[in-house]
C-alpha positions in Angstrom: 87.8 66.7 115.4 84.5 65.0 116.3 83.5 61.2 116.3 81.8 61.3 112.8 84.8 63.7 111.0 87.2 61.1 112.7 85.7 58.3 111.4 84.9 59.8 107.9 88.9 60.7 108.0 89.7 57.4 108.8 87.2 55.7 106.1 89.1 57.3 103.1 87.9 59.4 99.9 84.5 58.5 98.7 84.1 56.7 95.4 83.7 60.5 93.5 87.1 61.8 95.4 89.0 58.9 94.6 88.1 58.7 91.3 88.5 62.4 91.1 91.9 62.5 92.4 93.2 59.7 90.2 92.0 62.2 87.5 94.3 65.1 88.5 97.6 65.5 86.4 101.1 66.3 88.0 101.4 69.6 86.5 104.0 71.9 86.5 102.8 76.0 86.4 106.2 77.7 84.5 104.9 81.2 84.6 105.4 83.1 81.2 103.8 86.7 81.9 104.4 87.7 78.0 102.6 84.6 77.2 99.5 84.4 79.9 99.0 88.3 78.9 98.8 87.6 74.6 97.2 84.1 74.9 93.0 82.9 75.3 95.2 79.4 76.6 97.4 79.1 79.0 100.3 77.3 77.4 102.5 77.4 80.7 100.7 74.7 82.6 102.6 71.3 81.6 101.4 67.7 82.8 104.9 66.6 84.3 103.5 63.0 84.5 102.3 62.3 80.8 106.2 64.3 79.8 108.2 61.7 81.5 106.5 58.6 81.3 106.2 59.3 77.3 109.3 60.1 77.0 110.3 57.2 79.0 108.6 55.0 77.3 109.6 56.2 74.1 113.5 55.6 74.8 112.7 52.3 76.2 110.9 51.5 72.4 114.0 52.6 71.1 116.2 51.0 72.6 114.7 48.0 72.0 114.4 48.4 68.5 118.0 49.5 68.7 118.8 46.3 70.2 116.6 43.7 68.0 118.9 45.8 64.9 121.7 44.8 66.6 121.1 41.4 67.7 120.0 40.3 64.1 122.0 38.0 62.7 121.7 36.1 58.9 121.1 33.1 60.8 118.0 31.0 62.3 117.1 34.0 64.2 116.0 33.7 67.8 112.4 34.9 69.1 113.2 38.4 70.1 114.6 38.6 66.5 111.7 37.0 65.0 109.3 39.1 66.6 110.6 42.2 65.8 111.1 41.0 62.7 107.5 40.2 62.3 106.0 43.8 63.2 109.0 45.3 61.3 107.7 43.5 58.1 103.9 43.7 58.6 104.4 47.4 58.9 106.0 47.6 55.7 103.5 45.5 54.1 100.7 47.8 55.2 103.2 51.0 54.2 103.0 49.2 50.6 99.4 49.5 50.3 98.8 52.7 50.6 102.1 54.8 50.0 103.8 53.9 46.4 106.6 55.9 46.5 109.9 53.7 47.6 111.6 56.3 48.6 109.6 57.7 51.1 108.6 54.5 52.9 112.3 54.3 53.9 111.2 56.8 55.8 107.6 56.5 57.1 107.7 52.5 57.8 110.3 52.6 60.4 108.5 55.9 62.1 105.3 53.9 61.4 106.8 51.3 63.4 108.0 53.1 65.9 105.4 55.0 67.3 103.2 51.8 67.1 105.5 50.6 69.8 105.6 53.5 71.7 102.1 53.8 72.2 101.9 50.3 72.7 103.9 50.6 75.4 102.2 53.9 76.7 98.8 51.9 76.6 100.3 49.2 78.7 100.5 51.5 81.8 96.9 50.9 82.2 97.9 47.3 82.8 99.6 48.1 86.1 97.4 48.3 89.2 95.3 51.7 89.3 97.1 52.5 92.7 100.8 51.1 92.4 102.6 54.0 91.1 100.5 56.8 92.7 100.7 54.9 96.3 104.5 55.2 95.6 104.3 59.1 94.5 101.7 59.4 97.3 104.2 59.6 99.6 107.3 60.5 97.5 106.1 63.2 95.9 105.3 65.9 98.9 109.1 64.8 100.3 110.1 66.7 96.6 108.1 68.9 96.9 105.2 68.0 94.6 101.8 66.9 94.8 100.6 63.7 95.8 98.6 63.9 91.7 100.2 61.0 89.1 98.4 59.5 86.2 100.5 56.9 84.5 99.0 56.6 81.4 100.3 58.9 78.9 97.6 58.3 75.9 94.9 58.9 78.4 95.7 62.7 78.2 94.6 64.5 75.5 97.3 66.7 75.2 99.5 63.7 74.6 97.4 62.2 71.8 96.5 65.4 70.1 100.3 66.3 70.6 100.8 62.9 68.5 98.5 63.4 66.1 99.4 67.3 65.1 103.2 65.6 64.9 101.6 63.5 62.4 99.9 66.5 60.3 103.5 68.2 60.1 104.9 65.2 58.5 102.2 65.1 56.0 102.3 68.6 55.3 106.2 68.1 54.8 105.7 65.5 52.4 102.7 67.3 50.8 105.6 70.2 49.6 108.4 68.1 49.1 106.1 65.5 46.7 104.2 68.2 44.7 106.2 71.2 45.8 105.2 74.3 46.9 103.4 75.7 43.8 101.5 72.3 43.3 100.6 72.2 46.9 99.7 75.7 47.0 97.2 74.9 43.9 95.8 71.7 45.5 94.6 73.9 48.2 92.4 75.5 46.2 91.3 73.4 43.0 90.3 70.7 45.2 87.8 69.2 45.8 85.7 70.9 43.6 87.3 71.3 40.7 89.9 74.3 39.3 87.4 77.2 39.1 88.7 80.6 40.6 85.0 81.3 42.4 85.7 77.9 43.7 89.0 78.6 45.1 87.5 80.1 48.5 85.4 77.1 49.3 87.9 74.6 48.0 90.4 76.5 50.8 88.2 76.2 53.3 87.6 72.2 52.8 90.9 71.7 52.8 91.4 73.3 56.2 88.3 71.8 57.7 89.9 68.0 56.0 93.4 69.0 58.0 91.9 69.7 60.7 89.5 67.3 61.4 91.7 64.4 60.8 94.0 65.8 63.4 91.6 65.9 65.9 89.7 62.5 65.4 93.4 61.0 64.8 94.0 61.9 68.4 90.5 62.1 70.0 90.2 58.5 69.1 92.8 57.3 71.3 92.3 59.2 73.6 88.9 58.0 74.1 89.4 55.1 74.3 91.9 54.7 77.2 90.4 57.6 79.1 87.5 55.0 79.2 89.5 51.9 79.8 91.2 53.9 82.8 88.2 54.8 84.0 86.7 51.4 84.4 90.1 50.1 85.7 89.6 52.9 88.3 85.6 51.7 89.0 87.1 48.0 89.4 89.8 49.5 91.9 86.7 50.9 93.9 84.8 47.3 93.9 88.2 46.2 95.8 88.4 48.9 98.2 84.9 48.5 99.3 85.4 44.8 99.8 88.7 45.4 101.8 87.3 48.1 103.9 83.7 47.3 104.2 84.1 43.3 104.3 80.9 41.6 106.1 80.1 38.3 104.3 76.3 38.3 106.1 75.6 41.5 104.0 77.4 40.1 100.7 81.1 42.3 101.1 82.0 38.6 100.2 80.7 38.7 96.8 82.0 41.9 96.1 84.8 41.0 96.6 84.8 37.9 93.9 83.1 40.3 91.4 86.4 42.7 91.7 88.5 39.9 91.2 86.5 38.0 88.3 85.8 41.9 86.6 89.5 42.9 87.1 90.4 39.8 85.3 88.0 39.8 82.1 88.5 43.4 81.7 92.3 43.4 81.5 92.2 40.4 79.4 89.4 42.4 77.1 91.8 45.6 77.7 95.2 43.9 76.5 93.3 43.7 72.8 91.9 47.5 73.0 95.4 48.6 73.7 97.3 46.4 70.5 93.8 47.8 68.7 94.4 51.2 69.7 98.0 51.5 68.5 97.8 49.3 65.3 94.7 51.6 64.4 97.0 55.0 65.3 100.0 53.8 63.0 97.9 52.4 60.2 95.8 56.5 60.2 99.6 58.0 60.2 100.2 55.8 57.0 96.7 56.3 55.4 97.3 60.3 55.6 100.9 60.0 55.0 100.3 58.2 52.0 97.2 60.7 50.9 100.0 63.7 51.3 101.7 61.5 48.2 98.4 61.3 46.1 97.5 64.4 43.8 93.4 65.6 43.1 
């Protein structure tokens, strides 16, 4: 190895390769011939990552739903009780508004409340420092035999937000048959929106489709968005750092670099904390808006 490939070795990635390789998914290849052979998408390919830190994080919700349930007492209750109390009553409030029928918000408050937890708690990865957990994997991972890839936040893959939203559409469409029935469904498709003629019928099909499935898309293209962007600014602040540690000459201004990662770390993950609470109070608030629509007859 020469001088110059020795010292670039021992310099580390450049910006674009680190920020590149904080990019790359844990993915797990399980090979289904039948499927690879039939399919335009290959559906084999799973992000190992975004599967076990949602599900993670989705037992740890749980669980501590399970526990405020159990903890509450008729009493003065305590903050943890209060809390929980708080979000469990402001969802049903907002489940009110827009979704009449009683018997159904049994139902749809508490999953309401539940995935705003959960991807609450999925957006709060991107609170941990960019390079905690994949330092750890970084050199755990090869030992297992995997590579050294690990993104922690779950909502800042697509496939986990679209997975979330399409979740969403089957509820409505379940409530769509069990509300009007299949008949009454079946005719919605195609009398609405513009009105109950038959040469309508085509195009009032195809609106409907284009409604379903643009909803489901923008439900989980907005979140995903979002903390793909705030991920990727965390990463560009994680750089600022780097350069100050690595590079650090206070004559040519490494010092001030180094004040501007600490100052831009801080506003942006105080700015950050609200986007994430934003992020998952706008989710579960779309889940009860096109729940509640799945109720409502044209």
């Amino acid at each position: 190895m020469s001088a110059e490939a020795n010292a670039a070795h021992h310099a580390g990635p450049t910006p674009t390769e680190y920020i590149q390789h904080h990019l790359q998914h844990l993915q797990k290849n399980f090979s289904f011939e039948s499927v690879k052979q039939t399919s335009i998408v290959d559906f084999s390919v799973f992000n190992l990552d975004s599967l076990v830190f949602s599900i993670v994080l989705g037992v740890l919700g749980c669980w501590v739903l399970w526990l405020a349930a159990r903890r509450a007492t008729s009493g003065v209750p305590g903050r943890f009780q209060a809390l929980v109390e708080i979000l469990a009553e402001g969802v049903e409030n907002q489940a009110k508004g827009v979704i009449h029928n009683a018997q159904s918000r049994k139902l749809i408050s508490p999953l309401a409340l539940t995935v705003a937890v959960w991807i609450f708690l999925m957006n709060f990865m991107d609170m941990i420092p960019v390079d905690l957990l994949p330092g750890i994997w970084h050199s755990a991972g090869p030992a297992l035999g995997f590579k050294d890839y690990l993104r922690v936040v779950p909502t800042a893959d697509l496939s986990t937000t679209l997975g979330l939203s399409t979740s969403v559409l089957f509820v409505c469409l379940v409530y769509n048959v069990k509300i009007k029935g299949v008949g009454g469904w079946a005719h919605e498709l195609i009398a609405a929106p513009f009105g109950d003629k038959w040469f309508l019928y085509p195009v009032n099909f195809l609106m409907q489709v284009i409604e379903y499935v643009a909803k489901t898309v923008s439900h989980g293209m907005r979140l995903f968005g979002n903390m793909f962007a705030g991920e990727l600014v965390f990463m560009l602040i994680a750089l600022m750092g780097g350069v100050w540690a690595f590079q650090f000459n206070p004559v040519s201004g490494g010092f001030w670099l180094g004040v501007g990662h600490v100052v831009a770390g801080t506003v942006w993950t105080l700015f950050h904390i609200l986007v994430i609470t934003l992020q998952a109070f706008i989710f579960m608030m779309l889940t009860l808006i096109y729940t509640g629509q799945a109720h409502d007859a044209h």
